[in-house]
Residue, then its C-alpha position, 0 to 999 in steps of 0.5 A: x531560495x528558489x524552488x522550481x515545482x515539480x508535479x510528482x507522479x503518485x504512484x504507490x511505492x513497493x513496499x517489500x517488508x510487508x509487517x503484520x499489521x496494515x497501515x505500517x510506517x512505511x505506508x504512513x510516510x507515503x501518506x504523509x508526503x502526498x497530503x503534505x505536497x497537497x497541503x501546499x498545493x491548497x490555497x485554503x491551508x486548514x491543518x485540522x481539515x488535512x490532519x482528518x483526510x490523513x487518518x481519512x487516507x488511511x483508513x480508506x486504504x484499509x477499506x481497499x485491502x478488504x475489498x480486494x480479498x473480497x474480489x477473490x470471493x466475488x470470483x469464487x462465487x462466479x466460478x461456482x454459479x457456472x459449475x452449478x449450471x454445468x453440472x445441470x447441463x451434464x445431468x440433464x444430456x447424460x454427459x460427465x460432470x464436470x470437475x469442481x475443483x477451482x468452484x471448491x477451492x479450499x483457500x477461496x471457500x475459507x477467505x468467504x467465510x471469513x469472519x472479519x472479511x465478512x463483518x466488514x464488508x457488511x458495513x460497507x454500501x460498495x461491494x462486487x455486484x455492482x461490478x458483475x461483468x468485472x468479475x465475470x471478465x476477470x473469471x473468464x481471463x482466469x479460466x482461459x490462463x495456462x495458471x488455471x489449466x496446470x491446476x486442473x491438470x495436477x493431481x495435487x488437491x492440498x490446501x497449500x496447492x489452493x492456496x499457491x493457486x490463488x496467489x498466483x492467480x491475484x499476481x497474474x490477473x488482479x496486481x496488473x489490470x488496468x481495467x480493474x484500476x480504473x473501477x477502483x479509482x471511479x469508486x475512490x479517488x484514493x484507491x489508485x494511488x494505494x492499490x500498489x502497496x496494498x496488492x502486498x498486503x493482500x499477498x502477505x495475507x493470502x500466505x498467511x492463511x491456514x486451514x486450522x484456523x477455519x472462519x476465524x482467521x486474522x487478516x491484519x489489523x488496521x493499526x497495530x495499537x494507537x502508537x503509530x496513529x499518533x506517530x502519523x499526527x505528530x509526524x504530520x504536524x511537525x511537518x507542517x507547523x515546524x515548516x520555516x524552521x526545517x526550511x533553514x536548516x536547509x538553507x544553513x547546510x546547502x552551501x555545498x548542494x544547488x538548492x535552486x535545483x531541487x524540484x518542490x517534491x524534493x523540500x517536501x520530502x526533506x521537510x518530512x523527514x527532518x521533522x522525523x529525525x527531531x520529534x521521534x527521539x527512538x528512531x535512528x537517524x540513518x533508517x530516516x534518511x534511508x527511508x525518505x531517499x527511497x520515496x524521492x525516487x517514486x515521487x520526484x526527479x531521476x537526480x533527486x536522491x543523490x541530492x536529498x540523500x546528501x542534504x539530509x546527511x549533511x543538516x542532521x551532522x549540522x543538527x547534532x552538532x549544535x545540539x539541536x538533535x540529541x540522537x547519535x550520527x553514524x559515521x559515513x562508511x568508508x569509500x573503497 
């Protein structure tokens, strides 16, 4: 079997059904194929040590959902010190004060004092003011957008315009900064790589906020319960230990598919999710293939799709019927 490598651009997939919880499957997936693709890159093969740096992975994904809510707080304080200071200025001259409505925005005050934004933040030795002239640049980009001046300008003072204001604001200057990117990726060699699906998380939680609910609003939780860790574990191992098993399963069922094509990223990736289809009995063997063919078009070549996508339709129709795969096939929908 050859296999011509493919070095894959680790850019973070979009994940549109953004769940309530933080680390969800479709963010373990991603994990688990960058850390399977580096596991073999790795000379020194130690599947304890990566096991460790998935869950390590992980957690560090959440470390930067924090941080990120945390950037809005930054600005926010930012934006308070220069009304302070200009409402000095007007007292002293005699001149109009100035308006408080961005400093006082009822969103960005309610994020700050959140209390589990602040318990957590509080462990953690990195934070904003290492970064001031960041967050001032970032304040100054703000102040200068028409985004800002329609908010200034409008009457609307609710909380849900603070709060739509904010998530505007995060869209417009905070998803798409290169210069905001390269700061994060010198703090965490992970933190490039995931900011893209965790900016989602980050917008799901701004929408979610609600006035009644004060300090104690929930941002998402880490995990869910101790289901979908074991679901990374388990999915990771199978992967990994099962590796020459789900190698010839491609191998019996490629007769009709160039297998010498495929990039190295397209084995992993089909390696993966056949681990999937045998070792989690309840989910359905179609959301698999779905869900791996999906991150073959991030992480491998323009023509990967088509080809993982009929590959592991045709190995799980093999597996189920020679009983190796005990989980119902869909049928093929008709072509019209």
């Amino acid at each position: 079997m050859q296999i011509f490598t493919f070095l894959p651009n680790f850019a973070t997939l979009n994940v549109e059904n953004v769940h309530k919880i933080m680390i969800n499957r479709e963010l373990i997936r991603i994990k688990i194929v960058q850390l399977t693709y580096a596991y073999y890159q790795n000379g020194n093969r130690n599947l304890d040590a990566a096991e460790k740096e998935l869950l390590f992975s992980l957690s560090k994904a959440y470390h930067l959902y924090h941080y990120l809510l945390a950037l809005i707080v930054a600005v926010s304080k930012e934006a308070r010190k220069h009304y302070e200071l200009d409402t000095a200025k007007a007292k002293r001259e005699g001149l109009p004060l100035p308006p408080s409505k961005f400093a006082d925005n009822k969103f960005a005050m309610q994020l700050e004092e959140n209390e589990q934004l602040c318990e957590f933040m509080s462990t953690q030795k990195q934070t904003w003011e290492d970064d001031v002239e960041l967050v001032r640049k970032l304040y100054s980009q703000i102040l200068q957008s028409k985004i800002y001046s329609d908010y200034m300008d409008g009457d609307d003072s609710s909380y849900e315009s603070d709060r739509e204001l904010w998530r505007k604001l995060y869209k417009a200057f905070v998803m798409e900064n290169d210069e905001l990117d390269s700061v994060l990726e010198e703090k965490s060699l992970y933190w490039n790589d995931d900011k893209e699906i965790v900016d989602t998380f980050v917008l799901k939680t701004i929408k979610r906020f609600e006035p009644e609910n004060g300090s104690k609003q929930e941002l998402l939780p880490e995990y869910k319960d101790d289901e979908d860790k074991d679901f990374a574990r388990k999915l990771f191992r199978a992967t990994i230990l099962n590796a020459d098993q789900y190698q010839r399963y491609m191998s019996e069922t490629s007769r009709n598919w160039d297998f010498s094509r495929l990039a190295y990223m397209d084995v992993v990736i089909m390696q993966i999710a056949i681990a999937e289809m045998l070792t989690f009995p309840n989910i359905p063997i179609n959301v698999t293939i779905n869900e791996y063919v999906d991150l073959s078009k991030i992480y491998s070549t323009p023509k990967s799709s088509g080809y993982i996508n009929g590959m592991l339709d045709s190995i799980a129709r093999h597996l189920v019927g020679t009983g190796v795969l005990l989980k119902p096939m869909a049928d093929k929908p008709k072509k019209k």
